[in-house]
N, C-alpha and C positions, 0 to 999 in steps of 0.2 A: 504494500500500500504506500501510496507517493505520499508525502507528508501534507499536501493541498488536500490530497484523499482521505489521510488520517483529522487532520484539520476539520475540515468538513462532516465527518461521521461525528465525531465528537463535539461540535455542534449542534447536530440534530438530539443526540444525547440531553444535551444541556435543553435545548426549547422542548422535547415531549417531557425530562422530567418535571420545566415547571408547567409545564400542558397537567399535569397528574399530578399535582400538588396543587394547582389552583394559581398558579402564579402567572397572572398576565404580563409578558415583557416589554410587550410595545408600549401596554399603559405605565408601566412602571417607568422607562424612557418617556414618555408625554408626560408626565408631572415631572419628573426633571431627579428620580431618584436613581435613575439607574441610565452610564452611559452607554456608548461605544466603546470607551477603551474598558470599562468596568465588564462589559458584558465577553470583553475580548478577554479578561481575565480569566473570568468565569471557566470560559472553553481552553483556555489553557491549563488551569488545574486542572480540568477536567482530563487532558490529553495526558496527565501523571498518572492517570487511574491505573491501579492494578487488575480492576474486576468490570471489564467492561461490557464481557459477555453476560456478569452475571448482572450488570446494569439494566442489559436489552432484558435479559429473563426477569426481572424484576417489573421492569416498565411495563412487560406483555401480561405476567400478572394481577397487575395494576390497575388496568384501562379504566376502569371507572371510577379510577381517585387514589388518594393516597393524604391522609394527612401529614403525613411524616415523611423524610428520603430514608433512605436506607442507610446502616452505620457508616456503609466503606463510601458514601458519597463527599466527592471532598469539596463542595457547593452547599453543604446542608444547610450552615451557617445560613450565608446569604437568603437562601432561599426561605427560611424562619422568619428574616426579619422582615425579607418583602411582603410577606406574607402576613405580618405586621403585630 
């Protein structure tokens, strides 16, 4: 996987799991809490992940919500507080 590819998958990681934890990110960008470079963070911890397959199997479990991320999520923080 090309790192533009690694990049990108780990993206999508980060927007379904705040898609299942309730965390809207465009809204959270339109009030002014969360940027571009914050959200570029985001997906870069996230590209440290050791458990990312078992991220997707978590997410697939998930689909209809999730109050909480999972322990090995290393965005859980974040996503807590947006979450508010």
């Amino acid at each position: 996987m090309s790192v533009s590819e690694r990049y990108d998958h780990h993206a999508k990681l980060v927007a379904h799991m705040a898609d299942t934890l309730g965390v809207d990110l465009l809204e959270q960008m339109q009030r002014g809490e969360l940027d571009g470079e914050d959200l570029r963070q985001m997906v870069h911890k996230c590209t440290g992940c050791t458990s990312p397959c078992d991220c997707a199997d978590w997410l697939a479990a998930n689909a209809a919500g999730s109050d909480v991320a999972p322990t090995y999520c290393r965005n859980a923080q974040a996503f807590e507080l947006m979450k508010g």
